[in-house]
C-alpha positions as CSV (number, residue, x, y, z in Angstrom):
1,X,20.7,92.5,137.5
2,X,21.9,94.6,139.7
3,X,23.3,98.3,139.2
4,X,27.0,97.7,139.4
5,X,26.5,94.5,137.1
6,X,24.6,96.8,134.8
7,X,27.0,99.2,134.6
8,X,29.5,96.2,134.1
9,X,27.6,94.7,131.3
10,X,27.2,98.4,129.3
11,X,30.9,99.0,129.7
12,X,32.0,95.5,128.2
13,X,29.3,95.7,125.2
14,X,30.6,99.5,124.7
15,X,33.9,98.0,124.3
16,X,33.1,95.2,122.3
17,X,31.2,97.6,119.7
18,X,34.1,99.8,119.4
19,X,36.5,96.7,119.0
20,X,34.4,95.4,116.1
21,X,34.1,98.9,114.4
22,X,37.7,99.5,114.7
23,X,38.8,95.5,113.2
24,X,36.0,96.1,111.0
25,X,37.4,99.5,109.7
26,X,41.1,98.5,109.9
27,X,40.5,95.3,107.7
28,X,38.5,97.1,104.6
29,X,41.2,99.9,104.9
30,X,44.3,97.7,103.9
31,X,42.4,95.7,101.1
32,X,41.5,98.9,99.7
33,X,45.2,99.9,99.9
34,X,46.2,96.9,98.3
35,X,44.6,97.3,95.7
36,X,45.9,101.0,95.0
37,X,47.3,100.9,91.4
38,X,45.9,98.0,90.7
39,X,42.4,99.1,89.4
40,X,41.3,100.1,85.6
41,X,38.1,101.7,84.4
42,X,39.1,102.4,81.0
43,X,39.5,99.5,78.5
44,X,42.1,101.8,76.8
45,X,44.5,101.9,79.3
46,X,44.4,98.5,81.2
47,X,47.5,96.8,80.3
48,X,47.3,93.5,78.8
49,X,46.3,90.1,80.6
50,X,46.4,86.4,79.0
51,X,43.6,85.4,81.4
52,X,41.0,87.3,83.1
53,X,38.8,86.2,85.9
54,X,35.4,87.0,85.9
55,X,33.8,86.6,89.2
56,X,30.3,85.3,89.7
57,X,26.8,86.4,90.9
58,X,23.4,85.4,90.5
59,X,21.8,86.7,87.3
60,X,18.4,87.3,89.1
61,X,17.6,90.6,91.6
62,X,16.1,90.4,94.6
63,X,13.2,91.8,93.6
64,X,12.7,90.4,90.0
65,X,14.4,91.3,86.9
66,X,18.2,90.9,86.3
67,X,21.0,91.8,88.9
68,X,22.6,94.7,87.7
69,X,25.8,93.7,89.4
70,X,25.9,90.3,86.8
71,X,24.5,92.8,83.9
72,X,27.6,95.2,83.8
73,X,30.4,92.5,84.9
74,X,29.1,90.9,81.7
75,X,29.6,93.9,80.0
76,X,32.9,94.4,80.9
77,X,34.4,90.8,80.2
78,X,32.6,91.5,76.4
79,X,34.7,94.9,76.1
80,X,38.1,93.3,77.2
81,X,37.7,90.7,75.0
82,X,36.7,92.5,72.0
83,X,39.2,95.4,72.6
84,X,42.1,92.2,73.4
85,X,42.9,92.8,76.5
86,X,42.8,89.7,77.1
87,X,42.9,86.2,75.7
88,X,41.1,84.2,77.4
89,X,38.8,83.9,80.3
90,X,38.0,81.8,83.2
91,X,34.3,82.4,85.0
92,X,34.4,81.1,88.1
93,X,31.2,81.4,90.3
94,X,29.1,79.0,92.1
95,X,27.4,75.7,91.0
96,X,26.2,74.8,94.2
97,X,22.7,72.8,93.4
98,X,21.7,71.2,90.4
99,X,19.5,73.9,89.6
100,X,21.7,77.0,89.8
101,X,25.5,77.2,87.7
102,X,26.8,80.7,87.5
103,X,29.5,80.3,85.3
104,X,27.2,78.6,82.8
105,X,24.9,81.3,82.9
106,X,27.9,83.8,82.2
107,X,28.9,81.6,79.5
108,X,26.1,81.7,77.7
109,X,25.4,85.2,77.8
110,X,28.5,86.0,76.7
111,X,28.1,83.7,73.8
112,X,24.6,85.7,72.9
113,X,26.8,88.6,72.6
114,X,28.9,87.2,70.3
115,X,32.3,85.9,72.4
116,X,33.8,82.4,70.8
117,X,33.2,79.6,73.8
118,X,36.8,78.4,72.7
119,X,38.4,81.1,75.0
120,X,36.2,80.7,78.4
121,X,36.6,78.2,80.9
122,X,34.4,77.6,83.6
123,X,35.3,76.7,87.2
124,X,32.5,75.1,88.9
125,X,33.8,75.5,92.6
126,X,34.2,79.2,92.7
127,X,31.6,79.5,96.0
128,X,33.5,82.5,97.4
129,X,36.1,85.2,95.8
130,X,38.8,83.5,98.2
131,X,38.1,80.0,96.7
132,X,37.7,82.0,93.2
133,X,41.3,83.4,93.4
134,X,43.0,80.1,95.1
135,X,41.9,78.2,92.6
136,X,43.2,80.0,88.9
137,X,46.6,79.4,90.7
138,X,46.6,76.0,91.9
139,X,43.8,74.6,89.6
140,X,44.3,76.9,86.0
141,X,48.1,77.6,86.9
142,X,47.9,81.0,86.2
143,X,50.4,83.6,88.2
144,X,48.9,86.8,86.5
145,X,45.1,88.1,86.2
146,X,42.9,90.5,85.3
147,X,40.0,90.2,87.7
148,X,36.9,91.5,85.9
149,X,34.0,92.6,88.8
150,X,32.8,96.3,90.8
151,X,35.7,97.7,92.1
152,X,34.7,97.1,95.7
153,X,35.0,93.2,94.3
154,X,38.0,93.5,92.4
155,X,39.4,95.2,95.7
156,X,39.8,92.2,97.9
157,X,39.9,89.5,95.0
158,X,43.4,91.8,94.2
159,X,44.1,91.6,97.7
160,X,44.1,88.2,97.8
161,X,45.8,87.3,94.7
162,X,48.5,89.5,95.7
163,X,49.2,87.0,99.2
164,X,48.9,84.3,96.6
165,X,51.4,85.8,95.0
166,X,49.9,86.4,91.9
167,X,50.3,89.2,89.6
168,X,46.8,91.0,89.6
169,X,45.5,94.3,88.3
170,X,41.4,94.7,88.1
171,X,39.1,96.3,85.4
172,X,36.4,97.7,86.9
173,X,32.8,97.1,85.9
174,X,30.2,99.6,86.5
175,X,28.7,99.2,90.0
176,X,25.4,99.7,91.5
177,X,24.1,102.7,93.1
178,X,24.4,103.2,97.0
179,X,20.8,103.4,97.9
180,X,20.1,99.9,95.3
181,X,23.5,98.3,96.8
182,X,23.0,98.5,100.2
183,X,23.1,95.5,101.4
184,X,25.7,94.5,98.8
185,X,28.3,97.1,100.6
186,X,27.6,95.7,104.2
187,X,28.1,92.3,103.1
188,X,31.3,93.7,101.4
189,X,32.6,95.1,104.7
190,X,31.8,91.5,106.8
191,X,33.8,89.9,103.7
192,X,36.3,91.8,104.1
193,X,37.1,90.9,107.4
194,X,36.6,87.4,106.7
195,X,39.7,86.9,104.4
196,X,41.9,87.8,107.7
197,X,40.1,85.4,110.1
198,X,40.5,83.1,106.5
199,X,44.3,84.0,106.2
200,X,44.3,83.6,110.5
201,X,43.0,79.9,110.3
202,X,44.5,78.7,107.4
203,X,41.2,78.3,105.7
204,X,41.8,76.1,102.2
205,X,38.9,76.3,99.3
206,X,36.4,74.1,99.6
207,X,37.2,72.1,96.3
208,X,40.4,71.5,94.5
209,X,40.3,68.8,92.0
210,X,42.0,68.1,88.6
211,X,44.2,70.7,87.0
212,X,43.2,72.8,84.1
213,X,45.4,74.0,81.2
214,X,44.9,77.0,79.4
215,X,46.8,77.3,76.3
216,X,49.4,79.8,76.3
């Protein structure tokens, strides 16, 4: 390669860098925007929801023990329910092989901790938060939630309930510390950008299937 190629070639990867940053940045700054007024910490003052949505994760860390992340969105679907702010729940996370079922594993911790398994239902095809969200309107036929997950989560699932047109607020689980959640927050931002290129394309969830009815 010659030196005026070079130059060419540094020039258009410059560019491309700073085009990526600047999608990148623009994209995680409107779902966070959206989701401005939408976000509760304290189980005293979140408003009441009939259903809440808690979103799935694998219940095993990386590095052995539990996953914090599933630990304290557990946690906060038990104190919503037991403080009634809402009345029932949906757990929708991914069931992808025979030997792996999120929302089970949700389930049944929940029920250790005491919540009746008459107010959870479990949506088996929740294999990302777009297909999570999509789904509890045209599969549970629900037009209001309370999305239970970090608040980085609950940020674009809001987001996207909101161009469902869904009435959304989030309650905010404890989240993870920078250094432990690294990765976590970099996959976030590439997730983030994803839900436009989804929105761009057209991009339907992967399953549909049967209806659901949750009692009113």
């Amino acid at each position: 390669m010659n030196l005026k190629k070079k130059k060419i070639f540094i020039r258009i990867t410059i560019v491309l860098i700073v085009a990526t940053c600047l999608i990148t940045y623009l994209c995680n700054r409107a779902i966070t925007n959206s989701a401005e007024g939408h976000l509760y910490s304290d189980v005293a003052t979140i408003p009441f929801n009939r259903v809440g949505l808690l979103l799935g994760t694998s219940k095993a860390g990386r590095k052995g023990g539990n996953n914090p992340y599933y630990d304290y969105r557990i946690k906060a679907a038990i104190n919503l329910i037991q403080n009634n702010k809402i009345k029932y729940l949906v757990i929708s996370g991914d069931n992808g092989r025979k030997d792996y079922n999120e929302p089970e594993m949700m389930r049944s911790d929940l029920m250790n901790a005491g919540i009746d398994s008459s107010i959870i239902y479990l949506d088996y095809a929740g294999f990302r938060t777009f297909d999570s969200v999509k789904r509890l309107k045209e599969i549970f036929g629900q037009d209001s939630v309370t999305v239970i997950s970090q608040q980085f989560h609950n940020e674009r699932a809001i987001y996207i309930a909101l161009k469902e047109g869904l009435t959304a607020i989030g309650f905010n689980a404890r989240d993870v510390g920078s250094r432990q959640g690294l990765k976590t927050q970099i996959r976030e931002k590439m997730a983030r950008v994803k839900v436009f290129v989804d929105y761009l394309f057209g991009v339907k969830p992967k399953y549909l299937g049967d209806k659901v009815s949750i009692p009113s």
